[in-house]
C-alpha positions in Angstrom: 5.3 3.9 23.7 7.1 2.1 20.4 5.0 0.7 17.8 5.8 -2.7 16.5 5.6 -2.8 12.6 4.7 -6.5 11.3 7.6 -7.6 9.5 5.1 -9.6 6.7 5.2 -8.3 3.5 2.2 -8.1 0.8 1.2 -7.6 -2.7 -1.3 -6.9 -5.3 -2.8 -9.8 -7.1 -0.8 -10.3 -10.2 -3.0 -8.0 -12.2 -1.7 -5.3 -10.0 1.9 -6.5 -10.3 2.4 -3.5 -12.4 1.6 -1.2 -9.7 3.8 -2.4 -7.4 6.6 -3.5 -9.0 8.1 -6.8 -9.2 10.6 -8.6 -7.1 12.8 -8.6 -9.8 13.2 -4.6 -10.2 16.4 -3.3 -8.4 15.8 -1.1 -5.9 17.1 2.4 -7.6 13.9 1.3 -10.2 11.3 1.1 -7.3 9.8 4.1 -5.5 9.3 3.4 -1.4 6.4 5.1 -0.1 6.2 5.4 3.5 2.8 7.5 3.9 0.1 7.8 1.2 -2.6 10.6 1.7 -6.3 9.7 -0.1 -8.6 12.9 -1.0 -11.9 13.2 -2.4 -11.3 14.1 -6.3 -13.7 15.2 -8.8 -15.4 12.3 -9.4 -13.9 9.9 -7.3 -10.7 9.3 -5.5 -7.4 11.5 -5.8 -3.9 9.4 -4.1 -1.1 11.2 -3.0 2.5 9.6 -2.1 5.6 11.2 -1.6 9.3 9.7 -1.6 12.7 9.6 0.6 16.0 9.1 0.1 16.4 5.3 -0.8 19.1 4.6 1.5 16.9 5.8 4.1 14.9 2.9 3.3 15.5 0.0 1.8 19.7 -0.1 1.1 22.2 2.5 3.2 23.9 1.9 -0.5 21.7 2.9 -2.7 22.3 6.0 -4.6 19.1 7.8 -5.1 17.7 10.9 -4.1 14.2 10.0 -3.4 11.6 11.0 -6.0 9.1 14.2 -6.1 5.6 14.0 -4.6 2.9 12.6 -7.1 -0.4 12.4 -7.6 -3.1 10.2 -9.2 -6.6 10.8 -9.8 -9.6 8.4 -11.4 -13.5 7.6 -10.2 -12.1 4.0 -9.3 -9.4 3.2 -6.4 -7.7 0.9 -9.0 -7.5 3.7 -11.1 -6.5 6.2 -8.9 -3.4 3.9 -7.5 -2.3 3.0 -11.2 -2.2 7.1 -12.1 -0.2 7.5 -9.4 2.4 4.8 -10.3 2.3 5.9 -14.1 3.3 9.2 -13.0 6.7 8.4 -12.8 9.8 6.3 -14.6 9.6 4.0 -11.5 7.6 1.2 -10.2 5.9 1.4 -7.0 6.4 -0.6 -3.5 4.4 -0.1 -1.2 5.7 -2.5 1.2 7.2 -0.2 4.0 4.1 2.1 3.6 3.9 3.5 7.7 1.2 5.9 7.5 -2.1 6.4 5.9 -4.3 9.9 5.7 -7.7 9.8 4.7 -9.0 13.3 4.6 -12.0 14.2 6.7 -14.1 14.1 3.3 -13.4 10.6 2.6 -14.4 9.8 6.4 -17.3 11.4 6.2 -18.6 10.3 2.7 -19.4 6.6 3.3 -19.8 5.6 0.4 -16.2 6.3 -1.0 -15.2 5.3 2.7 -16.9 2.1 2.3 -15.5 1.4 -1.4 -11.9 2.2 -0.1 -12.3 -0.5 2.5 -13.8 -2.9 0.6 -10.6 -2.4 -1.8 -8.5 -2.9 0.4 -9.7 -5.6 2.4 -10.0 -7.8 -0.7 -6.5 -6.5 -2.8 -4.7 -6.2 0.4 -3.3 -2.9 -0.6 -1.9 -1.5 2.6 -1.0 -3.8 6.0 -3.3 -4.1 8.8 -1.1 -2.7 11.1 -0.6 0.2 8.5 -0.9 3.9 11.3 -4.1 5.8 10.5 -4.8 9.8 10.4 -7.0 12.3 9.3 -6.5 15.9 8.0 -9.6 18.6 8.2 -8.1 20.1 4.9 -6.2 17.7 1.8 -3.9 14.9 2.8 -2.1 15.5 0.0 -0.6 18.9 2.5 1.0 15.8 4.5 2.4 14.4 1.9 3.7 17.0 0.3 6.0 17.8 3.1 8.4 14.9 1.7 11.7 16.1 1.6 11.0 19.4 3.9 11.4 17.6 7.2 14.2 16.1 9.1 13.1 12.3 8.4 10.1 10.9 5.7 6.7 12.0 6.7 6.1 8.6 7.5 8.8 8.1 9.7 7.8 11.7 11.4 4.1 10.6 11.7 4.9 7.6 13.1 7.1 9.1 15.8 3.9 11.3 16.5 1.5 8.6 16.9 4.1 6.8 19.6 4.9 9.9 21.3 2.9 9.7 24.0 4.1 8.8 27.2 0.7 8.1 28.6 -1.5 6.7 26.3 -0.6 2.4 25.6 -0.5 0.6 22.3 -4.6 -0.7 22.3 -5.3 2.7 21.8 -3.3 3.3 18.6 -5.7 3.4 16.0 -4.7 1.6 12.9 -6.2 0.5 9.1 -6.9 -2.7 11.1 -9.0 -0.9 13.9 -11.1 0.8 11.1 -11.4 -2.5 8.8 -12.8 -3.8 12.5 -15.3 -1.0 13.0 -16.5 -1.3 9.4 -17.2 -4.9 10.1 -18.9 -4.5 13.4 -19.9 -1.2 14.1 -20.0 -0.8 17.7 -17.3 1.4 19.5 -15.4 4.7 19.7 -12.4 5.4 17.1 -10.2 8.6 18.1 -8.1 8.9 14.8 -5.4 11.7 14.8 -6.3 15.1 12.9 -2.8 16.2 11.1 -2.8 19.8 10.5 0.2 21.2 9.3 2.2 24.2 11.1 5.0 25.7 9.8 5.9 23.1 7.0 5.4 20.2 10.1 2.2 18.1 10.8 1.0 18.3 14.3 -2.1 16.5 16.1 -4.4 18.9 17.7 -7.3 17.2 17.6 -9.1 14.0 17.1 -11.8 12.8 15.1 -14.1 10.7 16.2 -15.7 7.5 14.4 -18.4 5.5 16.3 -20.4 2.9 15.1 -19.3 3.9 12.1 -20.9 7.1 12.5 -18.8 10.4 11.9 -19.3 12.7 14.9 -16.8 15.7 14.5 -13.7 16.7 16.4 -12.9 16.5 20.1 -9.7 18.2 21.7 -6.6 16.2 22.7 -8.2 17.2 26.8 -11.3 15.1 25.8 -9.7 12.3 24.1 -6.8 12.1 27.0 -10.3 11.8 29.3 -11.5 9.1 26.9 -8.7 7.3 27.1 -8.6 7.2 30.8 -12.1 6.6 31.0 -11.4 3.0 28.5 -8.6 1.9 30.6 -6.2 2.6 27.2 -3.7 5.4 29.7 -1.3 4.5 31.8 -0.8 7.7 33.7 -3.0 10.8 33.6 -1.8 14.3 34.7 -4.2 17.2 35.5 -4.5 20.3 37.7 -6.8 21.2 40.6 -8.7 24.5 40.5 -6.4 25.8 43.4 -3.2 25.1 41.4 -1.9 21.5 42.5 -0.5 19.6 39.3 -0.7 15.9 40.1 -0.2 12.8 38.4 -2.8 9.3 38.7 -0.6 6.5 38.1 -1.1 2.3 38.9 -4.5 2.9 37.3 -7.2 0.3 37.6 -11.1 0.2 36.3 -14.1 -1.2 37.0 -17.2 -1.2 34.8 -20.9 -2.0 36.0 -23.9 -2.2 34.0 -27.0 -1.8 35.5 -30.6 -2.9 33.9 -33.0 0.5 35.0 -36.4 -0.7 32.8 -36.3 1.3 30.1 -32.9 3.1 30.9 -29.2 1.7 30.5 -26.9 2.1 33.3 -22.6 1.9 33.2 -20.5 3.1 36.2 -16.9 3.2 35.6 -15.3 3.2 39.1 -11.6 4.3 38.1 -8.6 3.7 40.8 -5.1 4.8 41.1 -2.6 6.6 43.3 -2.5 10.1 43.4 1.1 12.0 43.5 1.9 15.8 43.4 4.2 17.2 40.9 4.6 20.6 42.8 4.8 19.6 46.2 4.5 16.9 48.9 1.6 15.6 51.2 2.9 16.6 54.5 1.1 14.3 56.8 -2.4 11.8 56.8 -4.7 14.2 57.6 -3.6 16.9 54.3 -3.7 13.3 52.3 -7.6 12.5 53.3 -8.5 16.1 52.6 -6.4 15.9 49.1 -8.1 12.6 48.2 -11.3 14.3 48.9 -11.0 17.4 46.5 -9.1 14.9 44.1 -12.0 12.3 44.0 -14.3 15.1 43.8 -13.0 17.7 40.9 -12.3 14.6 38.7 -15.6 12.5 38.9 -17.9 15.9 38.5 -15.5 16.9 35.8 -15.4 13.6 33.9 -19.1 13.4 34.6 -19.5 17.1 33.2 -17.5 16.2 29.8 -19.4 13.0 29.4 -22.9 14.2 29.5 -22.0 17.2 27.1 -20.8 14.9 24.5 -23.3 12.6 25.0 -26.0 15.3 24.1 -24.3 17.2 21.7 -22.4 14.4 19.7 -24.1 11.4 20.5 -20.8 10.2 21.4 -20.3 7.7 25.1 -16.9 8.6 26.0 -17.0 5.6 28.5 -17.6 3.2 24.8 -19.5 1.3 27.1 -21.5 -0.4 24.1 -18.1 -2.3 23.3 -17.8 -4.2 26.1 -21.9 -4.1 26.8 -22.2 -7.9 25.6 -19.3 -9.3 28.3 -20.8 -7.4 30.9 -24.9 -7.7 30.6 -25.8 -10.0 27.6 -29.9 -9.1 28.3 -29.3 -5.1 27.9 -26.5 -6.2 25.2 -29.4 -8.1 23.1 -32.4 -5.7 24.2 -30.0 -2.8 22.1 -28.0 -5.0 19.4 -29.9 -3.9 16.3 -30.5 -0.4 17.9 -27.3 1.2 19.5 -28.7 5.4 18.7 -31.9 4.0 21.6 -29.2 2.5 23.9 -27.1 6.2 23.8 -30.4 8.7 23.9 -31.3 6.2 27.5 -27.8 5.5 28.5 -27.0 7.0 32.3 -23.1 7.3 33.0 -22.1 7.6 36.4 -18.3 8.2 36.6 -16.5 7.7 40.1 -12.9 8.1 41.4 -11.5 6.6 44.0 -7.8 7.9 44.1 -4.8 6.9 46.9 -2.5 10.2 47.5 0.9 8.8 47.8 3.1 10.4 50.6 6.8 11.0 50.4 
């Protein structure tokens, strides 16, 4: 999967020109951020922003060795950004910024959460299209990896966000996709956890964000599920009790919502063809048995997983409310100004219906 940067560039209004740096500056004056971490601070809001090599980024001529990592804390955003670029001889550009870390504090204090977006909606700080993360601990651990890894930290968590072979672009969670939550506050957001092992950052888990509600962590097994589950996967691979690995490829959903009186319905039917990865279907009669136990392990499974996170995380793993309104605008209306009511009666029913494929 390859994520397509937007070639548009951006800038503060001119009474941020100072924290940016102006056109005219030459390029050994400007410092080139590629991620920028954002921690809870003592009062407010602490930025972190490490440096590369400037060849690496702007001019293969350039002679400068990057800058060290640097830090700006204030009770204001503003303020925070404009310590950070007076920590240093040069000005800032944040124009190639790839990745953005908001610690798990900022997430889950909405109020800061809510003043950071509003800031950057209206200032256009950081591109839409700008890769999102979150770290259990500080971001500024991320950052602070500048100049230890084989590439810049946004480079490397970049590559880790498009790493997956299996999971397509829509489900790529960006600033964009949180600006579009805190605007309409109605689906699941899976946003990376970065933790960092042995001086590199990793994703083991994911944290979850849904109608702009903070629900915890989930395991990269759950969020591959979730994935599948919204259609956002283009192959899945899993194992059957008695040891066959397989793969569910050409995959195809259906959704149905039901009206039961006082209870929501969704069934998501999900189809694709089956192949083994440690073996071979031998003849007709082993593929209708393996369809069978296929169909069977993954719709109790997926039906398991969805009622446990339903009841202790308040979290659909189906994020059937999203597409609620296309599908059945009477239940859509009936639960529009009360989506907790429509999760506490919402029955999931989750069916397979999977093609083994001979050879």
């Amino acid at each position: 999967m390859k994520i397509k940067k937007s070639l548009a560039l951006f800038c503060f209004l001119p009474l941020f020109c100072g924290m940016i740096g102006c056109s005219s500056a030459e390029l050994e004056e400007r410092n080139f951020p590629l991620a920028i971490g954002v921690d809870k601070g003592q009062e407010g809001y602490r930025i972190s922003m490490g440096f590369q090599d400037l060849s690496q980024v702007a001019d293969e001529k350039a002679k400068d060795a990057g800058s060290p990592p640097m830090q700006g804390e204030d009770k204001s955003l503003r303020g925070a950004f404009l310590n950070s670029d007076e920590g240093g001889p040069k000005s800032m550009d944040y124009n190639h910024v790839k990745a953005l870390i908001l610690s798990r504090e900022i997430l889950d204090d909405k109020e800061l959460l809510r003043e950071f977006l509003d800031y950057v909606k209206k200032q256009e700080v950081l591109a839409r299209n700008t890769l999102l993360f979150t770290c259990d601990k500080d971001a500024s651990d991320v950052t602070d990896l500048e100049g230890k890894l084989n590439m810049a930290v946004g480079t490397y968590l970049e590559e880790l966000a498009g790493g997956s072979k299996e999971v397509k672009d829509v489900a790529v969670v960006t600033l964009g996709s949180l600006l579009n939550e805190y605007d309409n506050q109605m689906e699941n957001l899976f946003i990376p956890v970065i933790t960092v092992e042995e001086e590199k950052p990793v994703i083991e888990s994911y944290y979850i964000l849904s109608s702009f509600q903070s629900l915890g962590n989930i395991d990269t097994r759950l969020y591959l599920l979730a994935m599948l589950l919204e259609g956002k996967i283009s192959q899945y691979e899993f194992e059957l009790d008695s040891g066959e690995a397989l793969i569910l490829e050409n995959l195809k959903n259906r959704y149905t919502y039901e009206d039961k009186g006082d209870m929501p319905g969704v069934e998501v039917v999900v189809c694709a063809e089956a192949r083994l990865l440690n073996g071979s279907i031998a003849d007709e009669e082993e593929q209708v048995r393996l369809k069978e136990r296929i169909e069977e392990y993954l719709s109790q499974r997926a039906e398991y997983d969805a009622a446990k996170l339903l009841e202790e995380k308040k979290v659909d793993i189906t994020n059937s409310y999203y597409r609620l309104g296309g599908y059945n605008r009477n239940l859509y209306q009936a639960y529009a100004q009360n989506q907790a009511a429509y999760k506490n009666n919402l029955e999931t029913e989750i069916r397979f219906e999977i093609t083994p494929v001979l050879e």
